[in-house]
PDB file as gemmi writes it, atoms N, CA and C in Angstrom:
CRYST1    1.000    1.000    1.000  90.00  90.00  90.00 P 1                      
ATOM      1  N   UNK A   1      62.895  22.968 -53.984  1.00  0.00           N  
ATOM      2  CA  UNK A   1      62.089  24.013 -54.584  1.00  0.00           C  
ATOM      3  C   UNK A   1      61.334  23.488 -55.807  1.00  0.00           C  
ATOM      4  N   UNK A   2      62.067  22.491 -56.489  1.00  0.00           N  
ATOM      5  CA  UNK A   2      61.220  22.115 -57.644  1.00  0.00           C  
ATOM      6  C   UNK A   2      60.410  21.460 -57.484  1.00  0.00           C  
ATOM      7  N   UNK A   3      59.754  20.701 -56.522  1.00  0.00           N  
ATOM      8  CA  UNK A   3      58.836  19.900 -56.104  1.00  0.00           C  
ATOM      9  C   UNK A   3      57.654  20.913 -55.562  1.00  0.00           C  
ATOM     10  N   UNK A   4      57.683  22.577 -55.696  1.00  0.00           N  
ATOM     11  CA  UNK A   4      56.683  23.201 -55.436  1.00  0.00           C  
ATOM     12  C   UNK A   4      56.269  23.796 -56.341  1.00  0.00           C  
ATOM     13  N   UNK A   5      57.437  23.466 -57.275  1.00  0.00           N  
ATOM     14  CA  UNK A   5      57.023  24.669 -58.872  1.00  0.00           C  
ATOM     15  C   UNK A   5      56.217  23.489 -59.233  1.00  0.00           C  
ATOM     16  N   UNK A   6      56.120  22.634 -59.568  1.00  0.00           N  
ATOM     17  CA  UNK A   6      55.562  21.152 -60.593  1.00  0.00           C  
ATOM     18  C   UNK A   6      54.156  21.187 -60.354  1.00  0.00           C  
ATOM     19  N   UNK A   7      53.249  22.248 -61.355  1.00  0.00           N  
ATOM     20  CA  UNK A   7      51.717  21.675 -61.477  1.00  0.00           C  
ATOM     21  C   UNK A   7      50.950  20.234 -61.867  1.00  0.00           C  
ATOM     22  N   UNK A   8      50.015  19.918 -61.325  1.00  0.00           N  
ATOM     23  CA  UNK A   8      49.821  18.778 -61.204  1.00  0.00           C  
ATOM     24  C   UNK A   8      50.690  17.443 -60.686  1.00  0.00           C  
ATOM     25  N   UNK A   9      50.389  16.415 -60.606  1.00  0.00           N  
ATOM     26  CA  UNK A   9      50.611  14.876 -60.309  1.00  0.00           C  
ATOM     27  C   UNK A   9      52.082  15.556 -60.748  1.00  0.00           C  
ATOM     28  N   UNK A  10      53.127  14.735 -60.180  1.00  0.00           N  
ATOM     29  CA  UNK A  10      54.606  14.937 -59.898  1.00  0.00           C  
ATOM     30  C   UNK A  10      55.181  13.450 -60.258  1.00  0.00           C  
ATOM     31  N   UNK A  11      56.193  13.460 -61.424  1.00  0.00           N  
ATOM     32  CA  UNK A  11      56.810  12.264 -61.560  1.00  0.00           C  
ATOM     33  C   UNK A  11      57.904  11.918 -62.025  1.00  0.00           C  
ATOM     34  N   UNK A  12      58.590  11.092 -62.277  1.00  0.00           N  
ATOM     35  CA  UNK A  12      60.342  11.153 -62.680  1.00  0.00           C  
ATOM     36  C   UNK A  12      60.346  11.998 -63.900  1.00  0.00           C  
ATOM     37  N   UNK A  13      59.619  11.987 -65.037  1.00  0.00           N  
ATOM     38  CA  UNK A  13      59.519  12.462 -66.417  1.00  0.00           C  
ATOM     39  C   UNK A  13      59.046  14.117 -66.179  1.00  0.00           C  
ATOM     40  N   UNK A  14      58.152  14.749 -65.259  1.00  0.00           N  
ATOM     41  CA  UNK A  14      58.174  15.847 -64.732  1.00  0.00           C  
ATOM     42  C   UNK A  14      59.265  16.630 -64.015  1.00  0.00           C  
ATOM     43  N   UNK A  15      59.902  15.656 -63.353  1.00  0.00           N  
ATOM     44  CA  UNK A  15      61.156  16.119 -62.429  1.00  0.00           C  
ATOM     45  C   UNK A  15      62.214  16.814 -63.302  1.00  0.00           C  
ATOM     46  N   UNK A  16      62.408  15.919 -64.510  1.00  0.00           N  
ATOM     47  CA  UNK A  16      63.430  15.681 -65.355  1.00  0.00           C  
ATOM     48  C   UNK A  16      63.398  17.047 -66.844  1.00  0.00           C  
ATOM     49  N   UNK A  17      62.093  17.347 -66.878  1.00  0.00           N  
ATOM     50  CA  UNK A  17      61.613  18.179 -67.467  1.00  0.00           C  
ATOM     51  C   UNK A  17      61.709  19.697 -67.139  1.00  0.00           C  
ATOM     52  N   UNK A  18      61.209  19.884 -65.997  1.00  0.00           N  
ATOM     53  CA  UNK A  18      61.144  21.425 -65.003  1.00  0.00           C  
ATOM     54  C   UNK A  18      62.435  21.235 -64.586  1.00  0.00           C  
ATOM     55  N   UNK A  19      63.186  20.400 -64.133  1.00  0.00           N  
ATOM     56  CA  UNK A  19      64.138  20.499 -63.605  1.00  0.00           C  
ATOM     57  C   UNK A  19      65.885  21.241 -64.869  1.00  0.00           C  
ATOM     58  N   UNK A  20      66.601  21.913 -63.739  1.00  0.00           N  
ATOM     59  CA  UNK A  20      67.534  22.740 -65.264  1.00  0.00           C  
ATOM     60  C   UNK A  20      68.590  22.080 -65.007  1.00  0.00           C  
ATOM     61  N   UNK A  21      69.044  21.015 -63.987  1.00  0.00           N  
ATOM     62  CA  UNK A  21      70.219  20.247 -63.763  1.00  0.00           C  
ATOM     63  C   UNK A  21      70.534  18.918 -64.299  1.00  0.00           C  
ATOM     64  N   UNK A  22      69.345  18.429 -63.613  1.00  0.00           N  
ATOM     65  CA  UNK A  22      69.432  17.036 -63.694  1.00  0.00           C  
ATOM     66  C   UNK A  22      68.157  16.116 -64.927  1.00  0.00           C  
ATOM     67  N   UNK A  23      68.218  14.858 -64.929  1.00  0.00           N  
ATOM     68  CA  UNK A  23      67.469  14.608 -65.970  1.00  0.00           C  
ATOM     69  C   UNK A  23      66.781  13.300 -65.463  1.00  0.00           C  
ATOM     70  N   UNK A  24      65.962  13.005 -66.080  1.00  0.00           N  
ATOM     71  CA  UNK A  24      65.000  12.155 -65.577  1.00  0.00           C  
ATOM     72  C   UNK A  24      65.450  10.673 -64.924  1.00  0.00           C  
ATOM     73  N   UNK A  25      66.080  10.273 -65.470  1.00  0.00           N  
ATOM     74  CA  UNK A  25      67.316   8.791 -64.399  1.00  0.00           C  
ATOM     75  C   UNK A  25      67.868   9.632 -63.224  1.00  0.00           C  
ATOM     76  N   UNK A  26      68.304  10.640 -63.849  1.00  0.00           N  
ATOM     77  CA  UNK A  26      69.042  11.413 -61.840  1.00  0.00           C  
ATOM     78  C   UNK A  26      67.936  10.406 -60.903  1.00  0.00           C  
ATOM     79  N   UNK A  27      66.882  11.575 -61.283  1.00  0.00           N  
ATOM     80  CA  UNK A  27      65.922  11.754 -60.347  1.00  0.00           C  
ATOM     81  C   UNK A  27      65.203   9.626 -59.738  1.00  0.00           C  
ATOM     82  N   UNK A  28      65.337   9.191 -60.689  1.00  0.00           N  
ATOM     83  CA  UNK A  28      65.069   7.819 -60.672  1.00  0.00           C  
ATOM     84  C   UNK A  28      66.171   7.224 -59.786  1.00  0.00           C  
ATOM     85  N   UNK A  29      67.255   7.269 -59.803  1.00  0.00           N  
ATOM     86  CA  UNK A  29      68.101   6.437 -59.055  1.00  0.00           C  
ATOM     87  C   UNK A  29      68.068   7.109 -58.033  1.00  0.00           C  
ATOM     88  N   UNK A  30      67.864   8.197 -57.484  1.00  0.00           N  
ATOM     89  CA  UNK A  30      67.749   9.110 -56.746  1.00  0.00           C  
ATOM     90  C   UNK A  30      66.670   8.413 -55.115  1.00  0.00           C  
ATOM     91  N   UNK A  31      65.443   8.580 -55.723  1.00  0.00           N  
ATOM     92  CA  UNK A  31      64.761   8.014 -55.297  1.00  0.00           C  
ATOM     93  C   UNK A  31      64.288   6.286 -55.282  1.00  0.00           C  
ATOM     94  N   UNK A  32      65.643   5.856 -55.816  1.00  0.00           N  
ATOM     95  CA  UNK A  32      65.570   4.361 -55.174  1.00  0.00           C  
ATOM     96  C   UNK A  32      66.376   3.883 -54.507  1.00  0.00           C  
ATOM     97  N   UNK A  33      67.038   5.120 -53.772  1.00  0.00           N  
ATOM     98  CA  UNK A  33      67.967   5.033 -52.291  1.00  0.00           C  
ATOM     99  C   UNK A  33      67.455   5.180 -51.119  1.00  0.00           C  
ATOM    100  N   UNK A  34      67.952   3.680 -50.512  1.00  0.00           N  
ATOM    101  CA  UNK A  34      67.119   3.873 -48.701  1.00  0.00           C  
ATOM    102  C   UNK A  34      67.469   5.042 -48.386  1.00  0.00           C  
ATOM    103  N   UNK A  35      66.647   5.358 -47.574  1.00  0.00           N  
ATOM    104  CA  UNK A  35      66.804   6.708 -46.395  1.00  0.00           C  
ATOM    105  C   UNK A  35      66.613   6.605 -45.253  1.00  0.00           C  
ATOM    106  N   UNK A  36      67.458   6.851 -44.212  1.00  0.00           N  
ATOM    107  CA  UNK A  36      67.332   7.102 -42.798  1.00  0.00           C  
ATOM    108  C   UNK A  36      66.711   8.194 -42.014  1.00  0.00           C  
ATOM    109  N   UNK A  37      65.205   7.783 -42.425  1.00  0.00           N  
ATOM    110  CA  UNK A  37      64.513   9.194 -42.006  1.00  0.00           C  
ATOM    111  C   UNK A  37      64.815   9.534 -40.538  1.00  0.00           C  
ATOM    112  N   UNK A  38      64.517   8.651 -39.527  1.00  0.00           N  
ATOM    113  CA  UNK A  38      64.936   8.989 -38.240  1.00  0.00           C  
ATOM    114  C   UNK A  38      66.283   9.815 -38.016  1.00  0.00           C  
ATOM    115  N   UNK A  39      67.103   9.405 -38.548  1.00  0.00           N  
ATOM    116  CA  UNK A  39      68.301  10.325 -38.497  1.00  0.00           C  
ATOM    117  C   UNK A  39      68.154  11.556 -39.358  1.00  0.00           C  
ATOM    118  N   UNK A  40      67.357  11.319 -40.450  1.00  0.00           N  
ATOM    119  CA  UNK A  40      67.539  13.052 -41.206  1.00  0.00           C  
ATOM    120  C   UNK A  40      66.340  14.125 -40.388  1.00  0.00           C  
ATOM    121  N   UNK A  41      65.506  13.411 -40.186  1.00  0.00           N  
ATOM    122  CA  UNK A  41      64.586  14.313 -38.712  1.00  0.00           C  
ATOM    123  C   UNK A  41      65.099  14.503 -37.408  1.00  0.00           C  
ATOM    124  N   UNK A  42      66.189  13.932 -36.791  1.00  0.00           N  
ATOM    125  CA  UNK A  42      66.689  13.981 -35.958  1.00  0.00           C  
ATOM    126  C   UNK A  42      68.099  14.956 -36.142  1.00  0.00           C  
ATOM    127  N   UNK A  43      68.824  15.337 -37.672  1.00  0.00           N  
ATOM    128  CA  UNK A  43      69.320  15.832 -37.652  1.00  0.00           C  
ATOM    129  C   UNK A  43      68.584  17.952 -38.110  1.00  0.00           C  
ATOM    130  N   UNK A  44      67.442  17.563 -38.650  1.00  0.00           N  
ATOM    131  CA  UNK A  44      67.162  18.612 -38.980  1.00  0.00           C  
ATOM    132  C   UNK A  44      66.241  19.070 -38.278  1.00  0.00           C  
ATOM    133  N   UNK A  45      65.745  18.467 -36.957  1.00  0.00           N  
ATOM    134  CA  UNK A  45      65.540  18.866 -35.748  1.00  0.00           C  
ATOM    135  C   UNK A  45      66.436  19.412 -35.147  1.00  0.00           C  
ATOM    136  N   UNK A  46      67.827  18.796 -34.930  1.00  0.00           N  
ATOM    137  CA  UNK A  46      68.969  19.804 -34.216  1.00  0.00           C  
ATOM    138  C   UNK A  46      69.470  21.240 -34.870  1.00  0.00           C  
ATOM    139  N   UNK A  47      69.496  21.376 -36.630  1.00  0.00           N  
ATOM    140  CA  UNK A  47      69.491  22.586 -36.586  1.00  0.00           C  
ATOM    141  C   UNK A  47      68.295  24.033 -36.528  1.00  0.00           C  
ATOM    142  N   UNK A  48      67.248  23.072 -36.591  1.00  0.00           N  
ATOM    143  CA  UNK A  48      66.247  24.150 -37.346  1.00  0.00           C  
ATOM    144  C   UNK A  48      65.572  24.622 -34.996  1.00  0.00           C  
ATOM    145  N   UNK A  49      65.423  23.601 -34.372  1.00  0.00           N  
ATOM    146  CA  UNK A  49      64.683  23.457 -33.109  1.00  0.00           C  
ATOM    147  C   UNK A  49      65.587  24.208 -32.180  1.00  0.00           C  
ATOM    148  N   UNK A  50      65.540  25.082 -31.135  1.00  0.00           N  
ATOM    149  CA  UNK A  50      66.548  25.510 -29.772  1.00  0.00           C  
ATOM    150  C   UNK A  50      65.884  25.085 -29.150  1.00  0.00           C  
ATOM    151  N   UNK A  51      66.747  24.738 -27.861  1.00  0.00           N  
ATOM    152  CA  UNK A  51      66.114  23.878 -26.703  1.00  0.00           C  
ATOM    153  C   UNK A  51      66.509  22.904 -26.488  1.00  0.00           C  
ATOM    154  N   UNK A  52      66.034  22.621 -24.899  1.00  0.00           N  
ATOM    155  CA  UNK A  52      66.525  21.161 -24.656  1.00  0.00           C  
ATOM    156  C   UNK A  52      65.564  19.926 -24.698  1.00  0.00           C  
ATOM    157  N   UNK A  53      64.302  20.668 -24.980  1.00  0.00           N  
ATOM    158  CA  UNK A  53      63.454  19.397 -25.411  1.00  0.00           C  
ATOM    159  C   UNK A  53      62.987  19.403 -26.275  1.00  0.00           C  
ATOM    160  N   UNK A  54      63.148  18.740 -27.347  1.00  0.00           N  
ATOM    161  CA  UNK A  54      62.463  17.912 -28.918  1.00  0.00           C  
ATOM    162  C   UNK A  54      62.206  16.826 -29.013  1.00  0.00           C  
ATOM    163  N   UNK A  55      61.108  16.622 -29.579  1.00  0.00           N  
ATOM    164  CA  UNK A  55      60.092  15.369 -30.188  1.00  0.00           C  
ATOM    165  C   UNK A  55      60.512  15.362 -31.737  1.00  0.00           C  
ATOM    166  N   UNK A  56      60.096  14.149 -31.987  1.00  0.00           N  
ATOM    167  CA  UNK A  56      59.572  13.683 -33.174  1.00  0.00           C  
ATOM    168  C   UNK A  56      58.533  12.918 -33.445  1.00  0.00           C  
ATOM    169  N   UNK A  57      57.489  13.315 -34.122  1.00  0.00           N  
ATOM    170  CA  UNK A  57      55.817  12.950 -33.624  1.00  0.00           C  
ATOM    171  C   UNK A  57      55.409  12.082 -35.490  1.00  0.00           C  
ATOM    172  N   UNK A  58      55.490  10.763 -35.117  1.00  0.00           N  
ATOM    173  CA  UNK A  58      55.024  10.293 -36.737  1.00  0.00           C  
ATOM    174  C   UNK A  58      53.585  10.281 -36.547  1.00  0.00           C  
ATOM    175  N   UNK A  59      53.220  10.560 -37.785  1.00  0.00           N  
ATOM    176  CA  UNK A  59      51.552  10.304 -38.068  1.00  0.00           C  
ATOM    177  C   UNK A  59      51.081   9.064 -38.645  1.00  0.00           C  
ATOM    178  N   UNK A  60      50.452   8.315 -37.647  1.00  0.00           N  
ATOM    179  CA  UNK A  60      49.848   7.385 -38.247  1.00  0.00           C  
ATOM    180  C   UNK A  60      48.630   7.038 -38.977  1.00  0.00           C  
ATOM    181  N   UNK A  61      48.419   7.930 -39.978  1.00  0.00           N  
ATOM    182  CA  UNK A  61      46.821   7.717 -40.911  1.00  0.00           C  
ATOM    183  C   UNK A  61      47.031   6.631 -41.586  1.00  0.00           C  
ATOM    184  N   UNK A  62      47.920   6.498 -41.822  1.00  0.00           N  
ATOM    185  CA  UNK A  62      48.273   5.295 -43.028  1.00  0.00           C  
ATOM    186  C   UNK A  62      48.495   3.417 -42.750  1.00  0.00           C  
ATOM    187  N   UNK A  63      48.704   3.800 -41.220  1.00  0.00           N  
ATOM    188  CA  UNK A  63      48.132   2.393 -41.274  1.00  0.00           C  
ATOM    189  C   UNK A  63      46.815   1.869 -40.151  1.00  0.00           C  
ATOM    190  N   UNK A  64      46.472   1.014 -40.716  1.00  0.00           N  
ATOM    191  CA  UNK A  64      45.390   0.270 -40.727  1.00  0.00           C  
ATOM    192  C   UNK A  64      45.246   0.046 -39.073  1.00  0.00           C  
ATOM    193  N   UNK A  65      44.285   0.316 -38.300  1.00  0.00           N  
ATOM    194  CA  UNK A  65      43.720   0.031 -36.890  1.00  0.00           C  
ATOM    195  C   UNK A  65      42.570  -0.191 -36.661  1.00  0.00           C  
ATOM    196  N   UNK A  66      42.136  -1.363 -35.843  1.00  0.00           N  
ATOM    197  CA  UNK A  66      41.048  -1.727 -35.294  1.00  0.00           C  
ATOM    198  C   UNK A  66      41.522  -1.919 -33.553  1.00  0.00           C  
ATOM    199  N   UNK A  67      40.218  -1.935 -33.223  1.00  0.00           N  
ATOM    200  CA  UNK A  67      40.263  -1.543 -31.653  1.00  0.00           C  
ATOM    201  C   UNK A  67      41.282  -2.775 -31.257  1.00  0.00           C  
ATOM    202  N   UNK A  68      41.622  -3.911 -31.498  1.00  0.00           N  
ATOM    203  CA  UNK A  68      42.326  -5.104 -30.682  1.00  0.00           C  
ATOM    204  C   UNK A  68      43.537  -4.365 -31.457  1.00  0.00           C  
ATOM    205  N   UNK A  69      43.907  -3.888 -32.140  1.00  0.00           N  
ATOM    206  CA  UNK A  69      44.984  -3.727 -32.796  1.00  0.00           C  
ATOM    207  C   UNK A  69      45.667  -2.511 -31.970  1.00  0.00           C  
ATOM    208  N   UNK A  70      44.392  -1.548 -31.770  1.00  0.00           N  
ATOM    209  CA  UNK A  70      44.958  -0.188 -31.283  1.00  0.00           C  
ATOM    210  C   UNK A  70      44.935  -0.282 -29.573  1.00  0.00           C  
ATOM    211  N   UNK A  71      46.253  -0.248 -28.846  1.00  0.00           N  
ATOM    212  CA  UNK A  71      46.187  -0.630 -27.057  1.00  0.00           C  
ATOM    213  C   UNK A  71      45.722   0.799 -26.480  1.00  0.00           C  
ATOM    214  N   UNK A  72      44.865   1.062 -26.033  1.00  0.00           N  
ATOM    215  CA  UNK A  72      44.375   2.208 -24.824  1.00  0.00           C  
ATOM    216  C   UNK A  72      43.514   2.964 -25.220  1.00  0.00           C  
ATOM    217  N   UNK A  73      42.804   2.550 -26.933  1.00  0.00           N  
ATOM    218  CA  UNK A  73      41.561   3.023 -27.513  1.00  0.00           C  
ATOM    219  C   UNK A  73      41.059   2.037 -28.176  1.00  0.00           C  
ATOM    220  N   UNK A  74      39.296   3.132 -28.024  1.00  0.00           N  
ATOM    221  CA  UNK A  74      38.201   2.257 -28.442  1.00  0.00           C  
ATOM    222  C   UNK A  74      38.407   2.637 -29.978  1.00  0.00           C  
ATOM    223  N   UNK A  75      38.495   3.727 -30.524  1.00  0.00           N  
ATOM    224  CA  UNK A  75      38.317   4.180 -31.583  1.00  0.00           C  
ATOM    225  C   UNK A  75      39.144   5.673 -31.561  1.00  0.00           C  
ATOM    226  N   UNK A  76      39.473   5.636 -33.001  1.00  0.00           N  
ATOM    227  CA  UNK A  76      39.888   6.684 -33.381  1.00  0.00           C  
ATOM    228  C   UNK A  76      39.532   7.739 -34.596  1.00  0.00           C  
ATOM    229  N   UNK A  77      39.956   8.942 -34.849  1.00  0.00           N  
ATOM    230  CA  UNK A  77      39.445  10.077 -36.172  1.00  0.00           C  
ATOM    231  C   UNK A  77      40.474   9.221 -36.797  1.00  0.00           C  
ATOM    232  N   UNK A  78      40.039   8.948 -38.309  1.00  0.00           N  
ATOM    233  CA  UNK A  78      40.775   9.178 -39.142  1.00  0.00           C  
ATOM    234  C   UNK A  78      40.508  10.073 -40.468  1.00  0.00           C  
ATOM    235  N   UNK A  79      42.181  10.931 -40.743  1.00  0.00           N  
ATOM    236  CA  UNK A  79      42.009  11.646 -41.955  1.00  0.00           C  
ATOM    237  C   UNK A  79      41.111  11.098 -43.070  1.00  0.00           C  
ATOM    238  N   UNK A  80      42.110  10.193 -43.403  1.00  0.00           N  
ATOM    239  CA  UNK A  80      41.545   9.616 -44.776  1.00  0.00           C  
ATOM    240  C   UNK A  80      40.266   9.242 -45.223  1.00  0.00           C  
ATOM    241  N   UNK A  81      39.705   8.428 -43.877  1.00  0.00           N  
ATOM    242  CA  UNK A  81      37.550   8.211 -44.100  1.00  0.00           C  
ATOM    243  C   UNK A  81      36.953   9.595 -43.672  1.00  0.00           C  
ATOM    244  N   UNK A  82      37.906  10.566 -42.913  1.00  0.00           N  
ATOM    245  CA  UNK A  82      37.099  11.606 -42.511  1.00  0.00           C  
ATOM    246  C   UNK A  82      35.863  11.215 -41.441  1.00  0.00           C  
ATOM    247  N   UNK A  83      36.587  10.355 -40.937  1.00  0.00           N  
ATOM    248  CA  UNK A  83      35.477   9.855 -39.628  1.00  0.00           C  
ATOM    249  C   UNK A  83      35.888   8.865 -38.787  1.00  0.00           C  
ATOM    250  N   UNK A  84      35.237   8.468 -37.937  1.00  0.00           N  
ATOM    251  CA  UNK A  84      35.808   8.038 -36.378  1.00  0.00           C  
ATOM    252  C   UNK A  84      35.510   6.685 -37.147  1.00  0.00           C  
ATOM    253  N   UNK A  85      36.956   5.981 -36.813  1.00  0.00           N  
ATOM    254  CA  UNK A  85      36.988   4.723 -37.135  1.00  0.00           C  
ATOM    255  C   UNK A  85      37.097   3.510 -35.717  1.00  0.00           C  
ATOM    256  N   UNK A  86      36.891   2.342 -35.691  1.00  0.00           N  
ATOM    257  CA  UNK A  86      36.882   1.317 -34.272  1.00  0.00           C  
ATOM    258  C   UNK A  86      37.880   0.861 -35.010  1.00  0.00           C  
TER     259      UNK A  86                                                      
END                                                                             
């Protein structure tokens, strides 16, 4: 929830500030622990999803493609240029 209250740019010294628990190192060591995203999407797919079929769909804007790079396209939209990239 506190990551929706926080106006503007968001950072350990913000966290630590708005926040009524914890203090600005929490939040620092906090976030310099690996995470097993596949498993925490895979687990919070099983409670939140019913059914017997679920996906997990990553978005790739963020990395870098050119047509030899990308197999079964010429080109693609991307978010970030806001236009069809090769």
């Amino acid at each position: 929830m506190l990551y929706l209250l926080i106006p503007g740019r968001m950072n350990f010294l913000k966290l630590g500030r708005y926040g009524r628990f914890f203090c600005e190192q929490h939040f620092r060591q906090d976030f310099s622990k690996d995470v097993d995203w596949l498993e925490f999407n895979h687990q919070l797919s099983n409670k939140l999803l019913t059914g017997a079929r679920k996906a997990i769909v990553v978005e790739p804007d963020l990395i870098a493609k050119s047509r030899k790079d990308t197999l079964w396209i010429g080109s693609f939209w991307s978010d970030c240029s806001d236009r069809t990239e090769d």
